[in-house]
PyMOL CGO cylinders between C-alpha atoms (Angstrom):
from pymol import cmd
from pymol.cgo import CYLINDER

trace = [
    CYLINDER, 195.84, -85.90, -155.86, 198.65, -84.94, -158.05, 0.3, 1, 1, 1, 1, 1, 1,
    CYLINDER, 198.65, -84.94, -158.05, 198.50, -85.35, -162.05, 0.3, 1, 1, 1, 1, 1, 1,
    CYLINDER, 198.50, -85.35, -162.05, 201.16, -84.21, -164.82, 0.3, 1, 1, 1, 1, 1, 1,
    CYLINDER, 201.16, -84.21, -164.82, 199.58, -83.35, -167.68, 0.3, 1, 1, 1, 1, 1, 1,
    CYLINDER, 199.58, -83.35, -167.68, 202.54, -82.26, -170.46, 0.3, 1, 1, 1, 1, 1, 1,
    CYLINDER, 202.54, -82.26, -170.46, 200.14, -81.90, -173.27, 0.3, 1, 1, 1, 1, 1, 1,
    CYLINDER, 200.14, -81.90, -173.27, 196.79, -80.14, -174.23, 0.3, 1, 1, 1, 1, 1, 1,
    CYLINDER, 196.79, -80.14, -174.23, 194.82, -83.57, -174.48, 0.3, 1, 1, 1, 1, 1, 1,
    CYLINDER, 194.82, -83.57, -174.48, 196.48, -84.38, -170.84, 0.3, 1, 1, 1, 1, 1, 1,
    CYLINDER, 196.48, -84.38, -170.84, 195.39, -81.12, -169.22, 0.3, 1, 1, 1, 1, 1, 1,
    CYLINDER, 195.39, -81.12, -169.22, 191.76, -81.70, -170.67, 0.3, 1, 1, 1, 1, 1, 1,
    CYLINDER, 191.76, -81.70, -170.67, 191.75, -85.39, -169.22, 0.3, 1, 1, 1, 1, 1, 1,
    CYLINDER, 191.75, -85.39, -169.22, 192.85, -84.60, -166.20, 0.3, 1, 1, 1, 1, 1, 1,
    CYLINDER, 192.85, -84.60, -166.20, 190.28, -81.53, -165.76, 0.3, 1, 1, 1, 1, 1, 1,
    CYLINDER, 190.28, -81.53, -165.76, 187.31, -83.64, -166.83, 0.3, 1, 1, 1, 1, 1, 1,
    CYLINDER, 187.31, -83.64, -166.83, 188.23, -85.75, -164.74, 0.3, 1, 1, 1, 1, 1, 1,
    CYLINDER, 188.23, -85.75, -164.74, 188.43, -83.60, -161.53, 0.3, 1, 1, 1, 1, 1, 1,
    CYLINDER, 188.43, -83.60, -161.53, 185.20, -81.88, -162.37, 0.3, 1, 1, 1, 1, 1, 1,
    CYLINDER, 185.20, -81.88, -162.37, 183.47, -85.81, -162.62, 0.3, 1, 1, 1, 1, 1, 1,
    CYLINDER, 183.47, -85.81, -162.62, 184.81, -86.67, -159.66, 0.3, 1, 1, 1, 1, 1, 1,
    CYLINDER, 184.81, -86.67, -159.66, 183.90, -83.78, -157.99, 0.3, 1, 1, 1, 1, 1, 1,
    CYLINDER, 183.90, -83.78, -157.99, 179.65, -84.57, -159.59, 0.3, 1, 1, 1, 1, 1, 1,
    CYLINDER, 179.65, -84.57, -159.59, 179.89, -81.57, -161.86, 0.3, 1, 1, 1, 1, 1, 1,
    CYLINDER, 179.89, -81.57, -161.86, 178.57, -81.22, -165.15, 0.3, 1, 1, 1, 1, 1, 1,
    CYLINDER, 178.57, -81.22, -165.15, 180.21, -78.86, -167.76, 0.3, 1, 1, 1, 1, 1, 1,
    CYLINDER, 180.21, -78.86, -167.76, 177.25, -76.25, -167.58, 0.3, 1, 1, 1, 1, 1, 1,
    CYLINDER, 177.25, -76.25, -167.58, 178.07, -76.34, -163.81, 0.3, 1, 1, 1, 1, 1, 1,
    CYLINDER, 178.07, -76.34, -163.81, 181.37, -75.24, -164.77, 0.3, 1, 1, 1, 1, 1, 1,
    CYLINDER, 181.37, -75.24, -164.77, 180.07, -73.09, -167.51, 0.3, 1, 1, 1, 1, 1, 1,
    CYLINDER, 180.07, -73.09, -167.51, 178.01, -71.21, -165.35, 0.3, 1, 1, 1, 1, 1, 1,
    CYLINDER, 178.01, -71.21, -165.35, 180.65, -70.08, -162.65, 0.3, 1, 1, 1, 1, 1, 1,
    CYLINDER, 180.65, -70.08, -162.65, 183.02, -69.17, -165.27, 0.3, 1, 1, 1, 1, 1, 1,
    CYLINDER, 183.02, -69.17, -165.27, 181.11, -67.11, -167.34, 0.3, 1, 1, 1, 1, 1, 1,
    CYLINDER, 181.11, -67.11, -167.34, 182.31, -69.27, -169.90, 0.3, 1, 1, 1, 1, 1, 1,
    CYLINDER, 182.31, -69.27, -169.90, 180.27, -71.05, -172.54, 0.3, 1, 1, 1, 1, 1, 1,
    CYLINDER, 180.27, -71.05, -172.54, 179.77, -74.60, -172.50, 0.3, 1, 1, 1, 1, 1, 1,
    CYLINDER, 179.77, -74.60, -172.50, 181.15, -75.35, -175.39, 0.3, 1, 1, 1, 1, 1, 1,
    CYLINDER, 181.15, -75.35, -175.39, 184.57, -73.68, -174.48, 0.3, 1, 1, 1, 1, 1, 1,
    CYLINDER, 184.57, -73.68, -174.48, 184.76, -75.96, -171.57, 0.3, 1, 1, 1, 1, 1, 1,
    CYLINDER, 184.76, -75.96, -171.57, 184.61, -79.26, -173.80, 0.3, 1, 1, 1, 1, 1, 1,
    CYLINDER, 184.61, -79.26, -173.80, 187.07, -77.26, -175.68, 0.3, 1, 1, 1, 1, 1, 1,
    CYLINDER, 187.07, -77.26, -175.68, 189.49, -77.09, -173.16, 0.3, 1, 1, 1, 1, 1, 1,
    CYLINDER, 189.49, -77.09, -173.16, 188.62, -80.99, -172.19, 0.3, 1, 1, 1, 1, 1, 1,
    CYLINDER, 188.62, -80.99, -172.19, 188.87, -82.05, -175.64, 0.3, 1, 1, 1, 1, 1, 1,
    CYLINDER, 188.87, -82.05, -175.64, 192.71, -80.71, -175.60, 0.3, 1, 1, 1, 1, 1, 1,
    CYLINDER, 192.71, -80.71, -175.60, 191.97, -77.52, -177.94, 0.3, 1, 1, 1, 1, 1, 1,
    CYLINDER, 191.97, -77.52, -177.94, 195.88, -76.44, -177.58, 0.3, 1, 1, 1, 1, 1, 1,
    CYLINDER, 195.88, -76.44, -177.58, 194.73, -73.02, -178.84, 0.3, 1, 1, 1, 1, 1, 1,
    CYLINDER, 194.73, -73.02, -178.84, 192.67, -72.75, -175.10, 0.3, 1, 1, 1, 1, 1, 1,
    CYLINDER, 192.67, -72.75, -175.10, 193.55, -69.48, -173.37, 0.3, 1, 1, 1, 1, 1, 1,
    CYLINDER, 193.55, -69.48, -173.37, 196.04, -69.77, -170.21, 0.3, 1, 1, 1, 1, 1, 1,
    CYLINDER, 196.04, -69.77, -170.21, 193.12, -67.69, -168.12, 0.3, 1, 1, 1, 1, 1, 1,
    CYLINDER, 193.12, -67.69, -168.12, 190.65, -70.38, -169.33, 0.3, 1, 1, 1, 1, 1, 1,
    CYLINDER, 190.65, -70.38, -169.33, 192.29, -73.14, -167.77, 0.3, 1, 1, 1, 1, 1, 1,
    CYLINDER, 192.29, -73.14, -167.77, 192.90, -70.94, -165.06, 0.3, 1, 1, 1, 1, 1, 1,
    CYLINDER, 192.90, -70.94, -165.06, 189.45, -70.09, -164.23, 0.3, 1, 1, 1, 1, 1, 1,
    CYLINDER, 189.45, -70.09, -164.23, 187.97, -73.95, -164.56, 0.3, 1, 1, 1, 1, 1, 1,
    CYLINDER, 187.97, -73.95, -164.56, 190.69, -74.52, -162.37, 0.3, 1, 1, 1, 1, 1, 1,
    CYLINDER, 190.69, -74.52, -162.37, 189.80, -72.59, -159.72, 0.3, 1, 1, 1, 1, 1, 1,
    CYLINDER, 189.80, -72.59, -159.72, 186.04, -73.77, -159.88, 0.3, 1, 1, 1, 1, 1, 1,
    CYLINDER, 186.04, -73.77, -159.88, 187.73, -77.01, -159.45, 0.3, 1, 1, 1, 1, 1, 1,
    CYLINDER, 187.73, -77.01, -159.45, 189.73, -75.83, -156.50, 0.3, 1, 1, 1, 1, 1, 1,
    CYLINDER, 189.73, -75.83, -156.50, 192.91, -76.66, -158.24, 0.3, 1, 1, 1, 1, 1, 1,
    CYLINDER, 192.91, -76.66, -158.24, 196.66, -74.85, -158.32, 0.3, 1, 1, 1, 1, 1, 1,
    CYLINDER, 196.66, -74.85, -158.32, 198.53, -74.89, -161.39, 0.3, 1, 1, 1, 1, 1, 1,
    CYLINDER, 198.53, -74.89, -161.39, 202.56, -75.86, -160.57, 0.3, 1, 1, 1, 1, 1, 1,
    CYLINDER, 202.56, -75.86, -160.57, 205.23, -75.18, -162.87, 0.3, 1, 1, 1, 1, 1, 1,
    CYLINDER, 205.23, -75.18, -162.87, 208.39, -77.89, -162.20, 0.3, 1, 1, 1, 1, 1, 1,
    CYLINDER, 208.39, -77.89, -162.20, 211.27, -79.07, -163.94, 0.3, 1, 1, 1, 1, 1, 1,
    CYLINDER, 211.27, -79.07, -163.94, 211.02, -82.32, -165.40, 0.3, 1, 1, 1, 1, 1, 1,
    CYLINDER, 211.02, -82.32, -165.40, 212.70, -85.25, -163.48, 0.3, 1, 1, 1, 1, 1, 1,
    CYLINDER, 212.70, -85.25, -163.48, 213.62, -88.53, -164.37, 0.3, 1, 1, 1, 1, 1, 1,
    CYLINDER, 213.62, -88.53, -164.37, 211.80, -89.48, -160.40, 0.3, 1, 1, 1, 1, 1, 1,
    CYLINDER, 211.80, -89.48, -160.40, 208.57, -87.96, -161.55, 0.3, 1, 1, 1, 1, 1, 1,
    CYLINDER, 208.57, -87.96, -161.55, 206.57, -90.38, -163.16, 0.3, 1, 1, 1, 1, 1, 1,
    CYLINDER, 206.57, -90.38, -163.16, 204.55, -89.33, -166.64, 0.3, 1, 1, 1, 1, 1, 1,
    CYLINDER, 204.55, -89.33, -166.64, 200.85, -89.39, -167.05, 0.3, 1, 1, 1, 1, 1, 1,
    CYLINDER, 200.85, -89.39, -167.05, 201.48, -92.33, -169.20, 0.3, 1, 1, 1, 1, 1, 1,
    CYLINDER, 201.48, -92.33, -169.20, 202.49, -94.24, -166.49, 0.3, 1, 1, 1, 1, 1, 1,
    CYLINDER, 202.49, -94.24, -166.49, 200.31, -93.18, -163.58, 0.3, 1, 1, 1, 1, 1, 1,
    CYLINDER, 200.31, -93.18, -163.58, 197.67, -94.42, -165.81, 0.3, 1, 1, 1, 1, 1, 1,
]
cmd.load_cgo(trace, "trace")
């Protein structure tokens, strides 16, 4: 599965929505991060003042990679995926 997420709100969808698929709950999350649940809806709430090594540790719970690309005009946006 690939998803571009350009904005806060995006990465938050997209992350809550990987974690739902995936049948985990926030504390899940919570609890092998370290991090408290509240920081997780946080992050999936698009908080844009959430810490790079936040996302980066739900991620890898989520067994996820973050990519950094240029922007093309063949990549589709998140807008129109969904």
């Amino acid at each position: 599965m690939t998803t571009i997420a350009r904005t806060p709100a995006q990465i938050g969808n997209a992350l809550r929505r990987v974690r739902k698929d995936k049948g985990l709950t926030q504390k899940d999350v919570s609890e092998r991060t370290n991090l408290r649940i509240a920081t997780i809806s946080s992050l999936e709430n698009g908080d844009a003042g959430t810490q790079i090594r936040t996302i980066l540790a739900v991620m890898m719970v989520l067994q996820l990679e973050f990519r950094v690309a240029e922007r093309g005009s063949d990549q589709p946006s998140l807008e129109d995926i969904f």
